[in-house]
PQR file with spaces between the fields and no chain letter, atoms N, CA, C, O and H, PARSE charges and radii, in Angstrom:
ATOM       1  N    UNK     1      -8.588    4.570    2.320 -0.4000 1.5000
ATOM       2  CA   UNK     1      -7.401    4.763    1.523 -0.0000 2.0000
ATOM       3  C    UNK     1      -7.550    3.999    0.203  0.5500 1.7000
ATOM       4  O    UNK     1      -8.129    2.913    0.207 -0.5500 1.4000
ATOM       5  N    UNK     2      -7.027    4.547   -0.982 -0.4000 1.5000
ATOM       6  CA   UNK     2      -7.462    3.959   -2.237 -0.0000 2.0000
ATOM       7  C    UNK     2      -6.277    2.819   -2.215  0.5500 1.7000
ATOM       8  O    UNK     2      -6.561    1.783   -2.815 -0.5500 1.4000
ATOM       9  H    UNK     2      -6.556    5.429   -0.985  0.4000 1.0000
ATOM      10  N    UNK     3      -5.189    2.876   -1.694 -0.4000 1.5000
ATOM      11  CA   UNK     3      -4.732    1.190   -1.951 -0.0000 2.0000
ATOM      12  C    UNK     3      -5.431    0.091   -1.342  0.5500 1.7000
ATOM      13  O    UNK     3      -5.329   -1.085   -1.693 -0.5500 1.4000
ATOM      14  H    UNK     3      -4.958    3.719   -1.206  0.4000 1.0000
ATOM      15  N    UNK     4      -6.419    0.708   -0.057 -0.4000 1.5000
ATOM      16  CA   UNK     4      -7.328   -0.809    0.662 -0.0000 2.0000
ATOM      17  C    UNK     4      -8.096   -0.751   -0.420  0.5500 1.7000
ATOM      18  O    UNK     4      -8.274   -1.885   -0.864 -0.5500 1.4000
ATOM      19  H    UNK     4      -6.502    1.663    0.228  0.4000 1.0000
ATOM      20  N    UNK     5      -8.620    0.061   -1.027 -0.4000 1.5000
ATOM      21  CA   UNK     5      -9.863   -0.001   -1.729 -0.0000 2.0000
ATOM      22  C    UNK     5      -9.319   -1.534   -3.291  0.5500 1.7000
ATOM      23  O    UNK     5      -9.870   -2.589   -3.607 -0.5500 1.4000
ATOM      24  H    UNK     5      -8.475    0.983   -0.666  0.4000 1.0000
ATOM      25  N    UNK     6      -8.244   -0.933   -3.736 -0.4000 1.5000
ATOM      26  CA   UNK     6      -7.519   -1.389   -4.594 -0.0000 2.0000
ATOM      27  C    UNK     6      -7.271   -2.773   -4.275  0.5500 1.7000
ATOM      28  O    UNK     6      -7.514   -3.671   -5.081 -0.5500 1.4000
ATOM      29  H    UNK     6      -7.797   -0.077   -3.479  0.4000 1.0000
ATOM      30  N    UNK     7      -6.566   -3.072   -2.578 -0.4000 1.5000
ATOM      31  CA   UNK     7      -6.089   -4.832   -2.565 -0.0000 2.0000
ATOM      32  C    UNK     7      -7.838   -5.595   -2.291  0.5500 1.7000
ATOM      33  O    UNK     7      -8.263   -6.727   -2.521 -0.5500 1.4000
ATOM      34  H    UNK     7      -6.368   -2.342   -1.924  0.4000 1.0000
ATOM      35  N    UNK     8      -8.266   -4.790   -1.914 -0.4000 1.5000
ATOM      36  CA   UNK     8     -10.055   -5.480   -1.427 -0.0000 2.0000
ATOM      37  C    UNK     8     -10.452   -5.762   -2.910  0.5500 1.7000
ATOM      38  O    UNK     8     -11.178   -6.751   -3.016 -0.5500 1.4000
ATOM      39  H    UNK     8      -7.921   -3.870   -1.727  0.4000 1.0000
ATOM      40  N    UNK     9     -10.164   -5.158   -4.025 -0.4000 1.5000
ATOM      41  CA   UNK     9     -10.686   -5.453   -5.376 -0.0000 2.0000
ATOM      42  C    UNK     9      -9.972   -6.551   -6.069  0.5500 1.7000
ATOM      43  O    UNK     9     -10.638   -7.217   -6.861 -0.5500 1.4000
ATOM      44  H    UNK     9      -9.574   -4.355   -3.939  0.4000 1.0000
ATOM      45  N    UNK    10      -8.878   -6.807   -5.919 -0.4000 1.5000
ATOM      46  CA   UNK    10      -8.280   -8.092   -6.324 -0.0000 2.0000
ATOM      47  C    UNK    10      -8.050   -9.283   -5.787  0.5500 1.7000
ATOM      48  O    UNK    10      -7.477  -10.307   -6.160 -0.5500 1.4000
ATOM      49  H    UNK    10      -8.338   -6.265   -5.275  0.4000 1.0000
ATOM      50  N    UNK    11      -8.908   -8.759   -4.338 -0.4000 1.5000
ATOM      51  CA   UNK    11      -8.923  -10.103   -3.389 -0.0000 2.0000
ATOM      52  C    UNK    11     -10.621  -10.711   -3.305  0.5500 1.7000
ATOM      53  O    UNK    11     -10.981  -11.814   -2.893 -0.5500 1.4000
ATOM      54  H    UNK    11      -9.373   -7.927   -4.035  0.4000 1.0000
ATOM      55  N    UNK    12     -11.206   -9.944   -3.672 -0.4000 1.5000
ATOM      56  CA   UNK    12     -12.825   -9.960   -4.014 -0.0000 2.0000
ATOM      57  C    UNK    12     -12.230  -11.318   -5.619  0.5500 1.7000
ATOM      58  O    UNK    12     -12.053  -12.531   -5.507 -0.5500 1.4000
ATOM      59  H    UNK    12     -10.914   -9.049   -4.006  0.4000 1.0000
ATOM      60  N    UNK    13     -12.098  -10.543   -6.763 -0.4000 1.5000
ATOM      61  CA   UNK    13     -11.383  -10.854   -7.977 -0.0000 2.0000
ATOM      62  C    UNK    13     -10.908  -12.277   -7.933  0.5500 1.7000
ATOM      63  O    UNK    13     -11.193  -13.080   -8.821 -0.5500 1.4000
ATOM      64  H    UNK    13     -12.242   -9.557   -6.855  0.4000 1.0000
ATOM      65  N    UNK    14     -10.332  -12.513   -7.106 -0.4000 1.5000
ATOM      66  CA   UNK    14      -9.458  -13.483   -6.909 -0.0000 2.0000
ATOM      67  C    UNK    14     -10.099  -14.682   -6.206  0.5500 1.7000
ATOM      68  O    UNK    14      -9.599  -15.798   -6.352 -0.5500 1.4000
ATOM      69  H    UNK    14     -10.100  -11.860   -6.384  0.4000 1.0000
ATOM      70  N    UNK    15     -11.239  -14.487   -5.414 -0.4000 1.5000
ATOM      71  CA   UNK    15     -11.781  -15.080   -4.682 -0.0000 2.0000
ATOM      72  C    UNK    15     -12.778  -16.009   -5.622  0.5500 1.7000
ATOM      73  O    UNK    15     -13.026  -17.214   -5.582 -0.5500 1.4000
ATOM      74  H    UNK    15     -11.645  -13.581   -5.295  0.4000 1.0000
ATOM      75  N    UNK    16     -13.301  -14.820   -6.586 -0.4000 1.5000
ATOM      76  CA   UNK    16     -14.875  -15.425   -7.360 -0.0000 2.0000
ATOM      77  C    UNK    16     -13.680  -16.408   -8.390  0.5500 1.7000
ATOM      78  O    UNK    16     -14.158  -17.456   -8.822 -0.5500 1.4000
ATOM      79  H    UNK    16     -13.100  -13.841   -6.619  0.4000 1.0000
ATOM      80  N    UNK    17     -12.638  -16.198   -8.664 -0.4000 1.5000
ATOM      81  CA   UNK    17     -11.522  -16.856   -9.603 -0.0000 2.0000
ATOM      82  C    UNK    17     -11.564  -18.497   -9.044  0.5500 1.7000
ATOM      83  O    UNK    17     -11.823  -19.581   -9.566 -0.5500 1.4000
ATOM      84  H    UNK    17     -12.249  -15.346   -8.314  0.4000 1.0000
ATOM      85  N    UNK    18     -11.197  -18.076   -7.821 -0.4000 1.5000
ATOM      86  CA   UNK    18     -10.871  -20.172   -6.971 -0.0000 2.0000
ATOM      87  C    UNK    18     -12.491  -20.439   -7.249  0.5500 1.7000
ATOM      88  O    UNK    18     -12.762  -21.131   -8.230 -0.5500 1.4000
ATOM      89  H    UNK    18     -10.986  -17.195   -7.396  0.4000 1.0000
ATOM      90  N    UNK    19     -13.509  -19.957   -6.488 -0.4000 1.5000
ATOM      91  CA   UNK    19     -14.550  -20.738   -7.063 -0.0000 2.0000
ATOM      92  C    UNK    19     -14.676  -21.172   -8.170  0.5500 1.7000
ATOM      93  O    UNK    19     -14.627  -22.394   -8.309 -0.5500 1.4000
ATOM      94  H    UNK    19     -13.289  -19.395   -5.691  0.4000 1.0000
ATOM      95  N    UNK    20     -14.957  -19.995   -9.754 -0.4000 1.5000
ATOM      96  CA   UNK    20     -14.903  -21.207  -10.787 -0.0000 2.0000
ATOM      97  C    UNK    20     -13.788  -22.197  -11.223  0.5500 1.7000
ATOM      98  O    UNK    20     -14.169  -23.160  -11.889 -0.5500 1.4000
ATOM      99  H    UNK    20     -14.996  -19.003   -9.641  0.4000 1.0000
ATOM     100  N    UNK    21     -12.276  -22.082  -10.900 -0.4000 1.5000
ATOM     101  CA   UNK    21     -11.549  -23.016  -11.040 -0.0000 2.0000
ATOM     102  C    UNK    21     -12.037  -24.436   -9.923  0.5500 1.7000
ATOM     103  O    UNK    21     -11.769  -25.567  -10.328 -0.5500 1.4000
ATOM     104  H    UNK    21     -11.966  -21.300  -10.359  0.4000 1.0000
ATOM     105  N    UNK    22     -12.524  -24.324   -8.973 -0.4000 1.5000
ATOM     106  CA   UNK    22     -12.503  -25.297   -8.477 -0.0000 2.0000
ATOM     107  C    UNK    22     -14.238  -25.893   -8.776  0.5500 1.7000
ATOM     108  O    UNK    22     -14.646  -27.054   -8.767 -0.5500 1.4000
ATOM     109  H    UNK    22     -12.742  -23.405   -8.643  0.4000 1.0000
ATOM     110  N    UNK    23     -14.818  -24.915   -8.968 -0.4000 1.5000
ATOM     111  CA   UNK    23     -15.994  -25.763   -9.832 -0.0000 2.0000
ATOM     112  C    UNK    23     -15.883  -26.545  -11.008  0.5500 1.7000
ATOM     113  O    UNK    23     -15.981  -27.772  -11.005 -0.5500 1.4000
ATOM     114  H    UNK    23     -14.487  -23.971   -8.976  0.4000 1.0000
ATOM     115  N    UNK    24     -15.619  -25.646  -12.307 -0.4000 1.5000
ATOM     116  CA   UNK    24     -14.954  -25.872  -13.321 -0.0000 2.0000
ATOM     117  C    UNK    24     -13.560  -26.486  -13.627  0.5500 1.7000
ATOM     118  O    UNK    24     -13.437  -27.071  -14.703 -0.5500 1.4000
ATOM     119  H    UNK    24     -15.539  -24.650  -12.309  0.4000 1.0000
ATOM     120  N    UNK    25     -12.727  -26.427  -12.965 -0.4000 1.5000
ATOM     121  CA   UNK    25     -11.458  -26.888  -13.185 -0.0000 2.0000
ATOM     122  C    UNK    25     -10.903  -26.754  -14.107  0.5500 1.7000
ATOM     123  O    UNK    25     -10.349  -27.553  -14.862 -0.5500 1.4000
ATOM     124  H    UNK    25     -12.827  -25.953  -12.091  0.4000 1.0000
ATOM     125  N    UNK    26     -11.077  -25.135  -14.113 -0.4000 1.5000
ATOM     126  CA   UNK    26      -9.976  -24.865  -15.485 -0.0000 2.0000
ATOM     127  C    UNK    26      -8.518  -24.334  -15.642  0.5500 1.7000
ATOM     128  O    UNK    26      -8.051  -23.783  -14.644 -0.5500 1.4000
ATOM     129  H    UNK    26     -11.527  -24.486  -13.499  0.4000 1.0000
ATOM     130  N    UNK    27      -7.904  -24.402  -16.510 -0.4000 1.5000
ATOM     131  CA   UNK    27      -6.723  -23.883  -15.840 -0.0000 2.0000
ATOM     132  C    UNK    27      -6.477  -22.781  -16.527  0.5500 1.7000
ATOM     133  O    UNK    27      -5.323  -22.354  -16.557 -0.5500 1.4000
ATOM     134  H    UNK    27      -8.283  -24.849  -17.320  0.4000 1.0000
ATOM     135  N    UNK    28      -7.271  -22.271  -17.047 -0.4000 1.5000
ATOM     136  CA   UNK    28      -7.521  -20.641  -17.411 -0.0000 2.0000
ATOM     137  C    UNK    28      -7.469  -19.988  -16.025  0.5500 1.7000
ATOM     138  O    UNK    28      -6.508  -19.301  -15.680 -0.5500 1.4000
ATOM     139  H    UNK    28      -8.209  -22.617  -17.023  0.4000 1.0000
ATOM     140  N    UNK    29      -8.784  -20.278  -15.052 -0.4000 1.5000
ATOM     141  CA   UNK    29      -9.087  -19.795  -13.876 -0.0000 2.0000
ATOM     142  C    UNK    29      -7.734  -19.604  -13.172  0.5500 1.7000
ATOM     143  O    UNK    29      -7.408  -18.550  -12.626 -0.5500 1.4000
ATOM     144  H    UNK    29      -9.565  -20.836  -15.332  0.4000 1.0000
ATOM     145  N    UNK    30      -7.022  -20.640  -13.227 -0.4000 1.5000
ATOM     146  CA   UNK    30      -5.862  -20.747  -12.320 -0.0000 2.0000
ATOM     147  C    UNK    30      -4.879  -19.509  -12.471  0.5500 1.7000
ATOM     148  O    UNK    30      -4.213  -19.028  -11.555 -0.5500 1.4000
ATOM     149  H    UNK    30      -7.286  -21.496  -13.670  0.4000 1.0000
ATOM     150  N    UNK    31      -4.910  -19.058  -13.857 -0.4000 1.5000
ATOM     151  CA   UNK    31      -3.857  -18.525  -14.231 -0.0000 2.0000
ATOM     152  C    UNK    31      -4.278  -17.218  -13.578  0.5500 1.7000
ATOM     153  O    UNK    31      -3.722  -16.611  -12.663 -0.5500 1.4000
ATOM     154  H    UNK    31      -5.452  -19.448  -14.602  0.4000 1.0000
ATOM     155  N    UNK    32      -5.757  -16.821  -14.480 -0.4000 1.5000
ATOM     156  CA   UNK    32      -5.936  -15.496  -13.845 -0.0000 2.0000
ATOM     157  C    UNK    32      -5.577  -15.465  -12.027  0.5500 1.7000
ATOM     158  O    UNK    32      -4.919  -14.618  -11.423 -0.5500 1.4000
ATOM     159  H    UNK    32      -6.208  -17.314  -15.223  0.4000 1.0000
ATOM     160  N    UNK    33      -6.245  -16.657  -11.489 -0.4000 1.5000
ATOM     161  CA   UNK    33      -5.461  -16.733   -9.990 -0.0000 2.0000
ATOM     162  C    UNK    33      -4.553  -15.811   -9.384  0.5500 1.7000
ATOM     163  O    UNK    33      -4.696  -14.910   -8.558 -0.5500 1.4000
ATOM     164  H    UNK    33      -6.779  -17.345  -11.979  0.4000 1.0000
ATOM     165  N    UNK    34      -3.234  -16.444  -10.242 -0.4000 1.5000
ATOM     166  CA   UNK    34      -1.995  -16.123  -10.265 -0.0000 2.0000
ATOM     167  C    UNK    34      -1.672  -14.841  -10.609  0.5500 1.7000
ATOM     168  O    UNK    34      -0.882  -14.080  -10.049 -0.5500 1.4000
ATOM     169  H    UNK    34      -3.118  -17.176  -10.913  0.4000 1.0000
ATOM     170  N    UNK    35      -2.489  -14.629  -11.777 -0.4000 1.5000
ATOM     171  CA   UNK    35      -2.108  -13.000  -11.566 -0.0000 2.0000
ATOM     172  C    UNK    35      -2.936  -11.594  -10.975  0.5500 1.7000
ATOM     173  O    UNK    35      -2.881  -10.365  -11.029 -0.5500 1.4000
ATOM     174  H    UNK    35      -3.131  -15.246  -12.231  0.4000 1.0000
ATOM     175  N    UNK    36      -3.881  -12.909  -10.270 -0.4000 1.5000
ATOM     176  CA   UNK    36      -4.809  -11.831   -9.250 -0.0000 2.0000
ATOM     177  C    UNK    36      -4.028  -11.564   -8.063  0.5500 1.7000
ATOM     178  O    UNK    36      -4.050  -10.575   -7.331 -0.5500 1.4000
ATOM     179  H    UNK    36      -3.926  -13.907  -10.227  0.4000 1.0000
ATOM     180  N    UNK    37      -3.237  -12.765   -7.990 -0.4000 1.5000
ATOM     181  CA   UNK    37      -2.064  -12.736   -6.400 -0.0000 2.0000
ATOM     182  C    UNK    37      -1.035  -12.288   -6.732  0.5500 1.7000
ATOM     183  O    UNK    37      -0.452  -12.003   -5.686 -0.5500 1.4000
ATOM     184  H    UNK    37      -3.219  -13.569   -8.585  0.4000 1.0000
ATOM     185  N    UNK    38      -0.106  -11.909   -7.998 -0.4000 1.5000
ATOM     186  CA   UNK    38       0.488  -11.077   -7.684 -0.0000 2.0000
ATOM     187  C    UNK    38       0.244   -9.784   -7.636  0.5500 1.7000
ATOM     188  O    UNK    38       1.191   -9.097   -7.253 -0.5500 1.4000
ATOM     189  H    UNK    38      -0.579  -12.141   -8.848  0.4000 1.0000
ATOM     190  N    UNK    39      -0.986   -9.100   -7.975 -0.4000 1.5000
ATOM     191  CA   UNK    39      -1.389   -8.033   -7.858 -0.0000 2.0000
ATOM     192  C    UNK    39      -2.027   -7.409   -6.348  0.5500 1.7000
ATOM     193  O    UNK    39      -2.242   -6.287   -5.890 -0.5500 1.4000
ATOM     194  H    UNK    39      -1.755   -9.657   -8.286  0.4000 1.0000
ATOM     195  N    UNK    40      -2.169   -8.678   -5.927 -0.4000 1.5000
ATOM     196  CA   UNK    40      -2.447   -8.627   -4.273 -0.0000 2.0000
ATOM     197  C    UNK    40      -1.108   -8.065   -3.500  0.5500 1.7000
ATOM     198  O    UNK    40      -0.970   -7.065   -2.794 -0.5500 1.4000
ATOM     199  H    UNK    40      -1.994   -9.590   -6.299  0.4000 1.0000
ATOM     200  N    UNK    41      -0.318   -8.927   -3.837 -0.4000 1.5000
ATOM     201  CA   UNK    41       0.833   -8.930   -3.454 -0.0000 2.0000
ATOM     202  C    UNK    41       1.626   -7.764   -3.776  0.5500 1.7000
ATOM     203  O    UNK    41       2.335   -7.456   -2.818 -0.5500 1.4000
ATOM     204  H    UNK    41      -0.430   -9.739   -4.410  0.4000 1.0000
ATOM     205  N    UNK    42       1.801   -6.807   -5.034 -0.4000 1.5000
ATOM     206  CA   UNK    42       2.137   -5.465   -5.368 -0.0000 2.0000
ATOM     207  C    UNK    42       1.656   -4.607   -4.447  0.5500 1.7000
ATOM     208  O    UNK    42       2.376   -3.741   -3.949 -0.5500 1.4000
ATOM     209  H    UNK    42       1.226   -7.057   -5.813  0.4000 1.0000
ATOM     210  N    UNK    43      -0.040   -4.818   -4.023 -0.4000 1.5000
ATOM     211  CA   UNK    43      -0.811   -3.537   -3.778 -0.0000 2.0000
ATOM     212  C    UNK    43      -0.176   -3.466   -2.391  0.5500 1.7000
ATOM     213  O    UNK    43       0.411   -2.432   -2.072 -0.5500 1.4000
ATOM     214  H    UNK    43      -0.625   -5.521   -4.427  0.4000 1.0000
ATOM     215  N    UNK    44      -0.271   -4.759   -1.327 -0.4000 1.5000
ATOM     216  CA   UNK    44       0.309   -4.636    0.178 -0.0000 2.0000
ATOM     217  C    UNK    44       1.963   -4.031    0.349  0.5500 1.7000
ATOM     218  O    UNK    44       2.494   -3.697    1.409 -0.5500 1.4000
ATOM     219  H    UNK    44      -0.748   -5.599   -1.585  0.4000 1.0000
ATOM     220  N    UNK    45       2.508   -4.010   -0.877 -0.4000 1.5000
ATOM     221  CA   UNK    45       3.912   -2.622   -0.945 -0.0000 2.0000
ATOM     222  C    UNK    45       4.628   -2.997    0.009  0.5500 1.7000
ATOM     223  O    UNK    45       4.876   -2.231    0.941 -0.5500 1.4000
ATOM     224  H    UNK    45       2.076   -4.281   -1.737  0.4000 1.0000
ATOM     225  N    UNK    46       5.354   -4.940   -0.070 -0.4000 1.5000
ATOM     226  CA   UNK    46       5.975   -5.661    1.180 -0.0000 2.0000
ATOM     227  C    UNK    46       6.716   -5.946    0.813  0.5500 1.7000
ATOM     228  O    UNK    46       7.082   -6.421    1.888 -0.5500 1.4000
ATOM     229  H    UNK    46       5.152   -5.563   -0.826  0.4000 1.0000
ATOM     230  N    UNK    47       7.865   -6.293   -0.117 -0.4000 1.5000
ATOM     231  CA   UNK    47       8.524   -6.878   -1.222 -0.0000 2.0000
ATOM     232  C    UNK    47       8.764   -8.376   -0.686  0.5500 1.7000
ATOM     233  O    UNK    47       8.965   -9.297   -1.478 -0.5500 1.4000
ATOM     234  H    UNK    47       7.568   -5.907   -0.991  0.4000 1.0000
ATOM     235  N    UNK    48       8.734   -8.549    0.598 -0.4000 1.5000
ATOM     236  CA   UNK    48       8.969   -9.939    1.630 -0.0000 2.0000
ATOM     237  C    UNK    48       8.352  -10.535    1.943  0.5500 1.7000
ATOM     238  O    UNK    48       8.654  -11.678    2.284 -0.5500 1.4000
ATOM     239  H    UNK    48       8.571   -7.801    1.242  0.4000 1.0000
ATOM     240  N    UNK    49       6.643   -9.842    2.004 -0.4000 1.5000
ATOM     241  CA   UNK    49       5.608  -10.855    2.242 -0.0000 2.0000
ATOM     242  C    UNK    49       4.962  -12.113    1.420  0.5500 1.7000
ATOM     243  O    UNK    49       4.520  -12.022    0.275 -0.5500 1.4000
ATOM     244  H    UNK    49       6.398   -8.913    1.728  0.4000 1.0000
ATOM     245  N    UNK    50       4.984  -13.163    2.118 -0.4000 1.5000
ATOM     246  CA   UNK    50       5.141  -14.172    1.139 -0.0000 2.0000
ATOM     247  C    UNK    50       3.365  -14.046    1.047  0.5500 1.7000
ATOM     248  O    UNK    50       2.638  -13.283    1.683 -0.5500 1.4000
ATOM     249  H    UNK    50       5.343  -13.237    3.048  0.4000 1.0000
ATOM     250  N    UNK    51       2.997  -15.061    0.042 -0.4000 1.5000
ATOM     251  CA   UNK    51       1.781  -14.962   -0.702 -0.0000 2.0000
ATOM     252  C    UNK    51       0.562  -15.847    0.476  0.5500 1.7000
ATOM     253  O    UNK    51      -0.658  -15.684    0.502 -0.5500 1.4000
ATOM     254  H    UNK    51       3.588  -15.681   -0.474  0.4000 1.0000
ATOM     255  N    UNK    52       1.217  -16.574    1.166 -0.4000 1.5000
ATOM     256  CA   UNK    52       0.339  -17.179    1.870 -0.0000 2.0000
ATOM     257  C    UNK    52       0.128  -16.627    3.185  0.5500 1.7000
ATOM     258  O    UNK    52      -0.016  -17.339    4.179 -0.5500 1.4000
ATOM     259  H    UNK    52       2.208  -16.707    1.145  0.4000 1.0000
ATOM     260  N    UNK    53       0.106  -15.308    3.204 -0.4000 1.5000
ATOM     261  CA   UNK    53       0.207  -14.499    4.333 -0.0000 2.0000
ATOM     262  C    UNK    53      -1.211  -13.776    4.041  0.5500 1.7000
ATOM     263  O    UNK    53      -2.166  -13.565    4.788 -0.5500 1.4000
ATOM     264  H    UNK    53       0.223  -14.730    2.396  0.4000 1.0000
ATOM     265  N    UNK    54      -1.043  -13.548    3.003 -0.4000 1.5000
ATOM     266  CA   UNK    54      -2.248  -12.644    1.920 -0.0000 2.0000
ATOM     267  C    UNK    54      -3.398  -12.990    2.128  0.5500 1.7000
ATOM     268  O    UNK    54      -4.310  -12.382    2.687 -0.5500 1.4000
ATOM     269  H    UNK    54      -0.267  -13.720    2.396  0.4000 1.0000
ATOM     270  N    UNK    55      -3.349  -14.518    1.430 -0.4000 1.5000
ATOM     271  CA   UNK    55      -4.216  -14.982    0.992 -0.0000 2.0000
ATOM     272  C    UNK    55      -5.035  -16.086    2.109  0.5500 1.7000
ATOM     273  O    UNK    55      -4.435  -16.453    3.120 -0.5500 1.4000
ATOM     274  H    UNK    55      -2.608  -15.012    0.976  0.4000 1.0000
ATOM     275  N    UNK    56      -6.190  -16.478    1.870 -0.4000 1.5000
ATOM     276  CA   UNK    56      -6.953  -17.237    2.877 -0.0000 2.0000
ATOM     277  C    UNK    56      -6.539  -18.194    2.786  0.5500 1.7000
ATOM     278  O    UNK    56      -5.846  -18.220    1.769 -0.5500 1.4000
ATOM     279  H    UNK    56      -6.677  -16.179    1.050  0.4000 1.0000
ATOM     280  N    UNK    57      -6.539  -19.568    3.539 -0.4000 1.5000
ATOM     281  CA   UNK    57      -5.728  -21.037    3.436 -0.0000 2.0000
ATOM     282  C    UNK    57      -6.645  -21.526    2.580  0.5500 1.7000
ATOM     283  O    UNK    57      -6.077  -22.485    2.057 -0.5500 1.4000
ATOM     284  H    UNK    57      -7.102  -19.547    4.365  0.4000 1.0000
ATOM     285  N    UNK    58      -7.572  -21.446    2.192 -0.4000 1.5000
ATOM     286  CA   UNK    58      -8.163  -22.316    1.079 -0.0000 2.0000
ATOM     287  C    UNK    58      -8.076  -21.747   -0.292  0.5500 1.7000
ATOM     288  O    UNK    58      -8.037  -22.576   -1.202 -0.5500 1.4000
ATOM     289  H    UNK    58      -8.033  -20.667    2.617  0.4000 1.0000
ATOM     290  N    UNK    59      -8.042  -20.619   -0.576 -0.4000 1.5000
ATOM     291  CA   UNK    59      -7.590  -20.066   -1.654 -0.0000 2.0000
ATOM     292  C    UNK    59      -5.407  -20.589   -1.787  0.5500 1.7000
ATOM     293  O    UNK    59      -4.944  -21.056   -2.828 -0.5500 1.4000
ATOM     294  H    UNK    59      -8.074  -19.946    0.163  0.4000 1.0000
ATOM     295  N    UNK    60      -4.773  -20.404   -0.865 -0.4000 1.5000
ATOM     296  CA   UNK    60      -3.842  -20.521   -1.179 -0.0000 2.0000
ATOM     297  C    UNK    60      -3.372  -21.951   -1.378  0.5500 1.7000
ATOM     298  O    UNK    60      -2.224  -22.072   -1.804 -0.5500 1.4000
ATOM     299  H    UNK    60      -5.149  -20.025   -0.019  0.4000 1.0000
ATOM     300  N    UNK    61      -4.108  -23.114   -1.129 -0.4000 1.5000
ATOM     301  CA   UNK    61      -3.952  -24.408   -1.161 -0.0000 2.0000
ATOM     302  C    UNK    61      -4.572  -24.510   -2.525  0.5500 1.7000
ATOM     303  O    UNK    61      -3.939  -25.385   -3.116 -0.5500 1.4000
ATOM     304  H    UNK    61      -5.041  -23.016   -0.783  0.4000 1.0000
ATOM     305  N    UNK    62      -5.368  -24.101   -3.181 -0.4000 1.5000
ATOM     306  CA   UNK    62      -5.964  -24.586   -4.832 -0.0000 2.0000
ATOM     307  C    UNK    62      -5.562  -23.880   -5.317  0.5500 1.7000
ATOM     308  O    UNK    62      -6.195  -23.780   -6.368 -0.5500 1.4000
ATOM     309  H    UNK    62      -5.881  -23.391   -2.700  0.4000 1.0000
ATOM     310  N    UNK    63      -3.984  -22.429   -5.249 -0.4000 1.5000
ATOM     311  CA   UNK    63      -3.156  -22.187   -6.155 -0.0000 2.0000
ATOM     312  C    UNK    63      -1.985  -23.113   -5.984  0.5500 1.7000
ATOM     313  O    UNK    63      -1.526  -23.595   -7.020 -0.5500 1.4000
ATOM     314  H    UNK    63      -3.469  -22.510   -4.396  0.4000 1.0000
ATOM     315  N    UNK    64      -1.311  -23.507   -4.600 -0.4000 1.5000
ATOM     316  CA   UNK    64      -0.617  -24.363   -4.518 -0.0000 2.0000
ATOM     317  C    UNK    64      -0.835  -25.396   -3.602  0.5500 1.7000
ATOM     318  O    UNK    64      -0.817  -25.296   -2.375 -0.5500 1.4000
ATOM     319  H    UNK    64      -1.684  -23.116   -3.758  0.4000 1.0000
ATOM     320  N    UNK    65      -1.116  -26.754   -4.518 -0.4000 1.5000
ATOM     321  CA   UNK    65      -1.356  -27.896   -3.521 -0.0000 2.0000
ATOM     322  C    UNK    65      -0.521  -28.360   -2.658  0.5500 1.7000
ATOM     323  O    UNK    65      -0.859  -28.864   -1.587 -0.5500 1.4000
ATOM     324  H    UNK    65      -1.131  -26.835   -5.515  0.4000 1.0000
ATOM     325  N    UNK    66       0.132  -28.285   -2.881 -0.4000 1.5000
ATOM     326  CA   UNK    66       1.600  -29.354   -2.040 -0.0000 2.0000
ATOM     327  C    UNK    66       2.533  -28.505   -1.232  0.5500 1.7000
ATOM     328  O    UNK    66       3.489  -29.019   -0.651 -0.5500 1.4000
ATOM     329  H    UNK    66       0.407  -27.875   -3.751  0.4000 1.0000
């Protein structure tokens, strides 16, 4: 189905994103992050699913620490 095809591409996207932010530590990286997850978050068509459902626990802990 072209929406798996679609959330697998911004979760791929999003993934190579936390690596260079957390290599680099930039907060460029971060941002794109952020708007790699809400695009994650559009494609799964949940309006309720929260973001850390999505996303892997280590990716979702180096968008939000605390």
């Amino acid at each position: 189905m072209l929406k798996d095809h679609i959330f697998e591409f911004y979760f791929d996207q999003m993934n190579e994103l936390v690596f260079l932010a957390e290599v680099k530590n930039q907060h460029l990286y971060y941002k794109k992050m952020n708007k790699a997850a809400a695009k994650l978050v559009r494609c799964q068509g949940e309006a309720g699913m929260r973001l850390e459902s999505v996303l892997p626990e280590r990716v979702y802990h180096s968008l939000y620490p605390y």
